[in-house]
Structures are given as C-alpha cells and as structure tokens.
C-alpha positions as CSV (number, residue, x, y, z in Angstrom):
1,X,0.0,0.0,0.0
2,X,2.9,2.0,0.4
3,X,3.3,3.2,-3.2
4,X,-0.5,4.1,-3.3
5,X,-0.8,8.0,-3.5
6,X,-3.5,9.7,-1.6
7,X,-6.8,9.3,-3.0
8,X,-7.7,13.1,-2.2
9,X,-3.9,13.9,-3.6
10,X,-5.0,12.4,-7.0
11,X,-8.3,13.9,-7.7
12,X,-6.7,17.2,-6.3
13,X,-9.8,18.1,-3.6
14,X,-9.5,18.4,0.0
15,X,-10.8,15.9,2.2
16,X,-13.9,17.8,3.0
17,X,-14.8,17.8,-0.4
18,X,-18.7,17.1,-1.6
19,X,-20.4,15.0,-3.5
20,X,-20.4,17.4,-6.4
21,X,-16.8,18.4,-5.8
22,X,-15.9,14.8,-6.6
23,X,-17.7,14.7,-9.2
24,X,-16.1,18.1,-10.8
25,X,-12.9,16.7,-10.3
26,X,-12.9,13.5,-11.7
27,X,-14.7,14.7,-14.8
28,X,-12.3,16.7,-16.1
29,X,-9.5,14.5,-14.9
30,X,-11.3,11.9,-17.0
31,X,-11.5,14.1,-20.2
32,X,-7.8,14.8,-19.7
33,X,-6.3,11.4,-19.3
34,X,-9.2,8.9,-21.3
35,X,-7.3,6.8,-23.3
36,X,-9.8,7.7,-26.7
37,X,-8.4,10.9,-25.9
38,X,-4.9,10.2,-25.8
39,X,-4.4,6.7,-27.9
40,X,-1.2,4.4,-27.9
41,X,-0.1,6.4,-24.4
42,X,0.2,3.9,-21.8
43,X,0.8,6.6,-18.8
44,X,-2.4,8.3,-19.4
45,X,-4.4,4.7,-19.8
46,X,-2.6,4.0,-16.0
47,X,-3.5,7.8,-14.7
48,X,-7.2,6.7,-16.1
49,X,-7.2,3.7,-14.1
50,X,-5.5,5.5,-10.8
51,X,-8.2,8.4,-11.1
52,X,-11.0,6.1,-11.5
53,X,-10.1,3.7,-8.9
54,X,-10.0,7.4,-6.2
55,X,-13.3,7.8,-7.3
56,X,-14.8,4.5,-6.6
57,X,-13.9,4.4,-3.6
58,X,-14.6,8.2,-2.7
59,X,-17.8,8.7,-4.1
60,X,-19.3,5.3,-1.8
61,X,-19.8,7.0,1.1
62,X,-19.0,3.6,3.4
63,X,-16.0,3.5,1.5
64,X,-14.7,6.8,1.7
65,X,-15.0,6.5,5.3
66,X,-13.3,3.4,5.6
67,X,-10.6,5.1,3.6
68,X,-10.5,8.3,5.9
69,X,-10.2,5.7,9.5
70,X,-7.6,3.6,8.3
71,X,-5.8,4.9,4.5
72,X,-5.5,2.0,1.5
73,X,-5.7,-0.7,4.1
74,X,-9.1,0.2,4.9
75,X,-10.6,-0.5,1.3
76,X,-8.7,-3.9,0.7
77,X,-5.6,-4.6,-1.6
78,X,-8.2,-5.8,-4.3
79,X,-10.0,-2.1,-4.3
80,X,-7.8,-1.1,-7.3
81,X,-8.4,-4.0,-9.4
82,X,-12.2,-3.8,-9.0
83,X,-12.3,-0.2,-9.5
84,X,-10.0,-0.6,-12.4
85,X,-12.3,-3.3,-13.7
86,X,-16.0,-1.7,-13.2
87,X,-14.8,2.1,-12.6
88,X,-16.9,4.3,-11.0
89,X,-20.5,4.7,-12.0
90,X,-20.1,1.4,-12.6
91,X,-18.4,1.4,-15.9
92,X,-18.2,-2.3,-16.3
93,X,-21.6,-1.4,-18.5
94,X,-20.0,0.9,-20.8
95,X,-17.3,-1.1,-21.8
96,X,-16.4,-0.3,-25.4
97,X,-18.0,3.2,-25.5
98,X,-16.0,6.4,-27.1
99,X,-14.8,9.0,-25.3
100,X,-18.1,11.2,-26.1
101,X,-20.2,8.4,-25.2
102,X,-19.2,8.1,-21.3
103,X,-19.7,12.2,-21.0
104,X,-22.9,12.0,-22.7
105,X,-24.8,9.3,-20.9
106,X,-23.1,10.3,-17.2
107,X,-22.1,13.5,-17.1
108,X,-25.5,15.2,-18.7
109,X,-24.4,15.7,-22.4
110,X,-27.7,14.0,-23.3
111,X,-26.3,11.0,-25.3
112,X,-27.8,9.4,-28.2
113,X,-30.0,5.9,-28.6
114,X,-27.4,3.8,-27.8
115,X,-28.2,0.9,-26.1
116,X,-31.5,2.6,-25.6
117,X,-34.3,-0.1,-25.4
118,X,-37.4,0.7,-28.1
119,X,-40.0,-1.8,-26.5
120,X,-43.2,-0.3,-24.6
121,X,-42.8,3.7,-24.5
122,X,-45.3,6.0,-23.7
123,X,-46.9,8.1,-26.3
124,X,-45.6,11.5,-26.9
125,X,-47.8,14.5,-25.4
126,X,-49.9,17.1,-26.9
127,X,-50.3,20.5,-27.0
128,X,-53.9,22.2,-27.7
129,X,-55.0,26.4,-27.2
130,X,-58.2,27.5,-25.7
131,X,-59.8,30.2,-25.6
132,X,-62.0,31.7,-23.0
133,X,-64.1,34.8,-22.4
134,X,-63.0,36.7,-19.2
135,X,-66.2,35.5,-17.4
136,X,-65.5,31.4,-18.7
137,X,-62.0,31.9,-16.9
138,X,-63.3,33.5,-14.1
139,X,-66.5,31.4,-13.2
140,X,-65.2,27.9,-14.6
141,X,-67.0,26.2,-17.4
142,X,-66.7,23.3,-19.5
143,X,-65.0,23.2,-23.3
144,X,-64.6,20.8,-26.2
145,X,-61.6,20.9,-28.1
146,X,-60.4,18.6,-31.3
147,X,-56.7,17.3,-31.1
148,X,-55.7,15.2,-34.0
149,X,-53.5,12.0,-32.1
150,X,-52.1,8.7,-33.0
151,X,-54.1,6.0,-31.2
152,X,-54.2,2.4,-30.7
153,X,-55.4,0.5,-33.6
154,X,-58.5,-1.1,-32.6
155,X,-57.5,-4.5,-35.1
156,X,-54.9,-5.6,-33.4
157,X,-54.6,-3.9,-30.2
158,X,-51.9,-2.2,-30.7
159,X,-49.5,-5.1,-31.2
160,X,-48.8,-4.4,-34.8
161,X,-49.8,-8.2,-35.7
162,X,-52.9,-9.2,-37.5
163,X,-55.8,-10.4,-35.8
164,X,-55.2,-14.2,-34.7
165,X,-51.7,-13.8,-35.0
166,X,-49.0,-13.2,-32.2
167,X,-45.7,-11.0,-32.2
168,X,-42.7,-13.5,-32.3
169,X,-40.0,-12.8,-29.2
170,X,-36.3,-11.6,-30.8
171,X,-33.7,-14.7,-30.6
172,X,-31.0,-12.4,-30.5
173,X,-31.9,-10.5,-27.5
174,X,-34.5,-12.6,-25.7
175,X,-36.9,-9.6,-26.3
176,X,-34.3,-7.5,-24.2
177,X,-34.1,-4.8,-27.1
178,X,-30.3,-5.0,-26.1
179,X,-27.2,-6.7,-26.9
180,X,-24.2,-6.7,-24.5
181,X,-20.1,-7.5,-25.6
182,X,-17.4,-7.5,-23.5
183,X,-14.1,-6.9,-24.3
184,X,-10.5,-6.8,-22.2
185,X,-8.7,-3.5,-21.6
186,X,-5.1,-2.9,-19.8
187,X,-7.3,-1.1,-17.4
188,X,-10.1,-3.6,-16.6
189,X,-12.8,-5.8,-18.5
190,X,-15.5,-2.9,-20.4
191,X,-18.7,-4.4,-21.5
192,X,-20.8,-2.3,-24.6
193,X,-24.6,-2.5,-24.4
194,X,-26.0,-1.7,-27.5
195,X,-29.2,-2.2,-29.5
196,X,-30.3,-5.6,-31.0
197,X,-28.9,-5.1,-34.6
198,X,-31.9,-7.7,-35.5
199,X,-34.9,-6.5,-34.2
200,X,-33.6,-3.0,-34.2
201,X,-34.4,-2.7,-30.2
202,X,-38.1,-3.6,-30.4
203,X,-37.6,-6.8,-28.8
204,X,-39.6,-9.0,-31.3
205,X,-41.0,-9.7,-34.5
206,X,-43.9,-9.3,-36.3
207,X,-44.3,-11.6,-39.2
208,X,-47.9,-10.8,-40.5
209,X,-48.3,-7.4,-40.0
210,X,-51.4,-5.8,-39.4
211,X,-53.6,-4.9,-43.0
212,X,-55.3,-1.9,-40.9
213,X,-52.2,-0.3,-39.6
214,X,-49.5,-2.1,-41.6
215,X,-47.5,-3.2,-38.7
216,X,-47.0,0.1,-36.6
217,X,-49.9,-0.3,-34.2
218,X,-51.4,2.9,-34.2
219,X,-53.6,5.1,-36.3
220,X,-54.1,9.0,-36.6
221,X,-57.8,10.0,-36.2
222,X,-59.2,13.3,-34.8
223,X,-61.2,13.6,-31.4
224,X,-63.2,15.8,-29.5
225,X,-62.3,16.3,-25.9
226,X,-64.3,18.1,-23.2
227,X,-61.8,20.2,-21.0
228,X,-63.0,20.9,-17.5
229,X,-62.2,25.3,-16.7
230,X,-61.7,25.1,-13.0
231,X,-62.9,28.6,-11.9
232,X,-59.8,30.9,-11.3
233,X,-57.8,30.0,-13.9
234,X,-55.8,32.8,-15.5
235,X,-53.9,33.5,-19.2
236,X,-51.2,31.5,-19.5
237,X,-52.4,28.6,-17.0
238,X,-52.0,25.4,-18.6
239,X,-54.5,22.1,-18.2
240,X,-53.5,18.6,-18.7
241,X,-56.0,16.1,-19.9
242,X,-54.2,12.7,-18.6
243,X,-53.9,9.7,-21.3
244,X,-55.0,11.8,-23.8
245,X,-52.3,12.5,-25.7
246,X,-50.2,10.1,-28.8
247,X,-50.2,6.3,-28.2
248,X,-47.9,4.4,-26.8
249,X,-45.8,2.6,-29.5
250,X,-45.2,-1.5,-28.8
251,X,-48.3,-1.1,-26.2
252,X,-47.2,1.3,-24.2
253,X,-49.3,4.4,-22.2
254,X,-50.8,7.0,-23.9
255,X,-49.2,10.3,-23.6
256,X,-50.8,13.7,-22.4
257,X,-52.7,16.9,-23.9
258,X,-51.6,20.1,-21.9
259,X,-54.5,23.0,-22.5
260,X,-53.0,26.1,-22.9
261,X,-55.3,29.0,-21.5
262,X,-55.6,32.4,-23.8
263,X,-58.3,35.0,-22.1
264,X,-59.5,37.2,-24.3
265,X,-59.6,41.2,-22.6
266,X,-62.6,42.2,-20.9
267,X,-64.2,45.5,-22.4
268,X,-64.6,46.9,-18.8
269,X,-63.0,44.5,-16.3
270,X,-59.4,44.0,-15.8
271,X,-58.0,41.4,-12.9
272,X,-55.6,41.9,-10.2
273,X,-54.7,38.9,-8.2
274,X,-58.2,37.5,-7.4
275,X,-59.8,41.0,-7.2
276,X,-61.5,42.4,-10.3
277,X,-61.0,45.7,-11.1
278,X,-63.6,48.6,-12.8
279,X,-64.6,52.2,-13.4
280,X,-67.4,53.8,-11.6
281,X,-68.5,57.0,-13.8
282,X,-70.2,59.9,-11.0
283,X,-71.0,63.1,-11.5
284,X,-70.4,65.9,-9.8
285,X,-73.8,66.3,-7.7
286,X,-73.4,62.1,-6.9
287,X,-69.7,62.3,-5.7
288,X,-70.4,65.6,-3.5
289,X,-73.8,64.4,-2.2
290,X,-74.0,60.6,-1.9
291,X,-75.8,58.2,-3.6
292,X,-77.4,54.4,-4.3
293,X,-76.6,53.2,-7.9
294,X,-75.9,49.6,-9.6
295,X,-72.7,48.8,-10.7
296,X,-71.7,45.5,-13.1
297,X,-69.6,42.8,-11.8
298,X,-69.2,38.8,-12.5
299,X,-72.5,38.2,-10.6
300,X,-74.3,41.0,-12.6
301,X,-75.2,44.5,-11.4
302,X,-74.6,44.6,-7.5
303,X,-76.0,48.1,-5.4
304,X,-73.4,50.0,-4.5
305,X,-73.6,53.0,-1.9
306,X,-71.7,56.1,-2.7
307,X,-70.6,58.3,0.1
308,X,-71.1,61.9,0.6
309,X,-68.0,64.1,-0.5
310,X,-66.6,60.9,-2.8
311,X,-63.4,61.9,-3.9
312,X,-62.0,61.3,-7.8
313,X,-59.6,57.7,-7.4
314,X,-61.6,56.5,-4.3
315,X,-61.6,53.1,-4.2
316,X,-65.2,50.9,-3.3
317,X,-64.9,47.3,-2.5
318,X,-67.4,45.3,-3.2
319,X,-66.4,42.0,-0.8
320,X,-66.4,38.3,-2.2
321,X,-67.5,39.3,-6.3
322,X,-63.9,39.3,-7.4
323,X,-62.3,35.8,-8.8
324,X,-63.1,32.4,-6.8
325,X,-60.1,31.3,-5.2
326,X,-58.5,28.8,-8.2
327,X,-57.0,26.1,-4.9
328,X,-59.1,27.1,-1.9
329,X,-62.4,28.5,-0.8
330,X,-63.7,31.9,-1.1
331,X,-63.5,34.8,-3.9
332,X,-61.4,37.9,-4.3
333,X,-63.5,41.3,-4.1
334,X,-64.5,44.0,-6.6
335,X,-63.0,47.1,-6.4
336,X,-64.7,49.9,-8.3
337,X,-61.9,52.6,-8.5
338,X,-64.4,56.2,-8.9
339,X,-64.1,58.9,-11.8
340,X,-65.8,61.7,-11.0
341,X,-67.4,63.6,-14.2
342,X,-67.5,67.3,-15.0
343,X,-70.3,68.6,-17.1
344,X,-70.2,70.0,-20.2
345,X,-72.5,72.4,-21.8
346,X,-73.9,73.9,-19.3
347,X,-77.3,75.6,-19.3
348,X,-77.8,79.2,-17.8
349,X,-79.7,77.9,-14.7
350,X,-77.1,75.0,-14.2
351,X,-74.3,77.8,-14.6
352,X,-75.9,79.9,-12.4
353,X,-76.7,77.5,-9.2
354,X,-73.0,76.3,-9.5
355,X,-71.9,80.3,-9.1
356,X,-74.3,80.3,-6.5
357,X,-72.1,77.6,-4.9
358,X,-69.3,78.7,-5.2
359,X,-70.3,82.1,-3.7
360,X,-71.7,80.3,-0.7
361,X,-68.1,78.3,-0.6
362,X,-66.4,81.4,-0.5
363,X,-64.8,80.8,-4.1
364,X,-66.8,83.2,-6.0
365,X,-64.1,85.0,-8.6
366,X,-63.4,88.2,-8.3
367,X,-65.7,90.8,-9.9
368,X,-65.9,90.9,-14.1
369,X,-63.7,87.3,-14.1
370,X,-65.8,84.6,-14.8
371,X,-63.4,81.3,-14.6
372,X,-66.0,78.7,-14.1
373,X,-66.2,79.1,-18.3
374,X,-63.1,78.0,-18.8
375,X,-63.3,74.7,-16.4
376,X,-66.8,74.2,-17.1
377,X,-66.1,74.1,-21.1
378,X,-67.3,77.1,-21.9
C-alpha cells in the first residue's frame, strides 16, 4: 500500500470535499487522461485507471469512510483492481464506449439511442390552445376541443400483428431490445450494451403485419375532448388532460394533452390577483352628495352606496365578487376605482346655481372674471 498515492492527492480536492466536488474533479481528470483521448499512451491509460479507482472508492460513502479511518488498508488490496475493472458509476456497462459516449450518458451531455431499449414507451404528449371569455376563466366552465393523435389500432390492439396472429420474441436479445459485448482492456474488463442489430431494439418480430395499420400499431384520427375550466384559472395557466395524448408505440401508455389558456380582454374589467377591477362613472352632484346606484360585476349588477363628499380615485370594494379562489375557498373582491365627471354644456340655470355655490363656498371670482367658463367648457 505503500506506493498508493493519496486518493484526495489524486483527484486534487481536500478531504472535506462534496459529492459534487468529486464529481467536478474527476470529470475533467477523465476528459484529460481517457485513453480515446490520448491513444497508444500507456501513462495516461494508468493515470485513467489511478483516477478512476479514487473515485470508486470516494464517491461510496462507506467507503470513503473506511478510507478516511484507516488509508489504503481500509478499502482492501483488491480495491484497485475492481475499480480498475467496473470504474466508477459502474463502468463495467459501458465497456467499449468512445470518449463522447461516457460524458454524454453520465455526465448530462444528453447521449444518443445507444443501447436505448425501443419496446413499450409512452406516447408522446400534446399541445392544444383554448380560448375563454373573461367571465369562462373566471366562473369555470366546460369546453370541447379537437386534437388530431395517434391512437391504438382497434385490429390488433396495438400489437402491430394481425388479428389471430402473435408478435414473435427476438432470438437475438431474448426480447431484451439489447445486446451486450465485453471486451479486455489494460485497465479492466469494459462491456458495450448496445441495440439488437436484429430487431432493431423492439424486442420482437412481427411476421404478419397488421392490414389496418400495416404493422405500426397505431392510427391517426381526430377527437373531440371536453376540458373541465376550473374557476380561477388565469392567461397563460396550462390544463393537462391525462392519457389523452399520442399512443404508446409496442403497447405502451398513452401520452398527455396540456391545455393552454388564452383569455381574451374584458371590455370593462381587468384582474388583479383574485380581485376584479372597474370604473365607476359619478357626476359631480353624486360624488359631493352621496348616492345608491348599480354597478356590473361577475354576478351581474350589485347596489353600491356612494358616500357623501366621494373623492375622484376613491376606491369601493365590493367583498367576495372578485375571482373564486382557483386552490381554496372563497372569492377575491371587486374594487370599483371612482371617476368623478365634470359637465359640459352647461345651461344658464345650471351655470348659475354652481356660481351660487361657489359664492356660498367662499370661491366666488373676483368681480368681471368669470373662470368657471373655462373649467366648465365654456
């Protein structure tokens, strides 16, 4: 054990290193030293083998502290050779895989099909649009949409086969969709799992082929679904309608529809939160002396009681006719936000009783000035 460097030492990270530090370290030591990477140099295919082997044992956490009680002694002499053979992540399956190939299917670069089985996978999802009226998202209702989707062949099930006839299991692969070869390295045993070159990963084959669907086990068509609006929902909310998306290919689940929301603008409402928001139009004699009027909300026209002395921008909340709580009880409120008209046009007795105001306000003009034309439009 004596000629063993320090597992830490190799990967370069301190001994309090995480998880993710590991990780970090190891990947790019890997890129750097990975034999595809450097071919026919036998110092990086040993410095491969010494960085893999600090991994596997720091990345187990009951190894790694075995190692940190009692050094090399405390993860057995064969610890090299078995993380030499499997390497960490358990690289005994990816025997025989490029360079590209190890980043791609364990260190996120997405990776491609290989050895990717193609039995029984769930259909692919849908999108659809929808839209509603401000009142339809508000209040909930219930829509039909049409979504064209691949779906189950109703000959043959789904199998593919005709009717009477039976899918025949792949020899080659035992139905596995999957091969696997091994092969010897100088830095361990690597085994390559890739798809069944026979049945092309489907795991069997289909020797009389469907006449309705030729063999693939699904048809397009064109449905109608009925989408249930919870009340609440706003634009850009998205619904999803479970199993009613693309069929599963080989048998497998049907896929989703997600419901995308549009609500079209409301020609006096506007929302805020769970509160809807409006204009309530007084004149001048209703702001300054109080008043009983209707005003139009979700629920249709409400009584509302205006204050004496109602000031322009005042806000009046009309509690619980706002926007039902979309995951809970209860509504939002209504909040009528006053404008306060000015007349226009005045006739000579209206002109004259608001002078007479103002005289009795103490804002009568000064003699021979006659402002009120000028704010009252005239």
């Amino acid at each position: 054990m004596a000629g063993k460097r320090d597992y830490y030492e190799v990967l370069g990270v301190s001994r309090g290193a995480s998880v993710d530090d590991l990780k970090k370290a190891y990947r790019q030591l890997a890129r750097r030293y990975h034999p595809d990477a450097n071919p026919g140099d036998s110092s990086a295919a040993e410095k491969f083998k010494e960085i893999s082997e600090a991994y596997a044992i720091l990345s187990d956490p009951q190894k790694r502290a075995q190692y940190d009680q009692f050094g090399h002694a405390g993860v057995g002499a064969g610890a090299g050779d078995a993380a030499g053979a499997t390497g960490p992540f358990g690289f005994g399956d990816l025997g025989g895989l490029g360079f590209e190939d190890i980043f791609e299917q364990f260190f996120g670069g997405g990776g491609g099909t290989r050895g990717r089985r193609r039995g029984p996978a769930k259909g692919a999802d849908l999108r659809a649009d929808m839209e509603l009226s401000f009142e339809e998202a508000a209040l909930g209702c219930d829509k039909e949409i049409d979504v064209g989707r691949e779906e189950a062949c109703t000959a043959c099930g789904g199998t593919g086969a005709e009717p009477g006839s039976h899918p025949r299991t792949c020899p080659t692969c035992n139905g596995a969709g999957q091969v696997r070869m091994g092969r010897n390295t100088p830095f361990g045993q690597f085994v390559t799992v890739q798809t069944c070159p026979d049945c092309g990963g489907r795991g069997q084959f289909i020797d009389q082929p469907c006449h309705t669907c030729r063999g693939s086990g699904r048809l397009r068509r064109r449905r109608t679904l009925r989408v249930h609006v919870p009340a609440g929902v706003d634009d850009g909310a998205r619904l999803r309608l479970a199993g009613e998306g693309e069929a599963g290919a080989s048998g497998g689940p049907a896929g989703d529809v997600y419901v995308m929301v549009h609500v079209r603008p409301h020609a006096r409402f506007r929302r805020d939160g769970e509160d809807v928001v409006s204009e309530l139009k007084l004149s001048v004699t209703q702001a300054a002396l109080g008043c009983t009027l209707e005003a139009d909300t979700l629920d249709g026209r409400v009584e509302v009681s205006v204050p004496e002395g109602t000031q322009p921008g005042t806000v009046l909340r009309l509690r619980g006719h706002g926007i039902p709580h979309l995951h809970g009880r209860g509504r939002g409120d209504h909040r009528l936000v006053v404008e306060v008209e000015i007349p226009r046009g005045l006739r000579p007795q209206e002109r004259e009783l608001l002078q007479r105001l103002a005289e009795l306000r103490g804002e009568a003009p000064p003699e021979g000035r006659r402002p009120f034309r000028k704010i009252l439009g005239r």
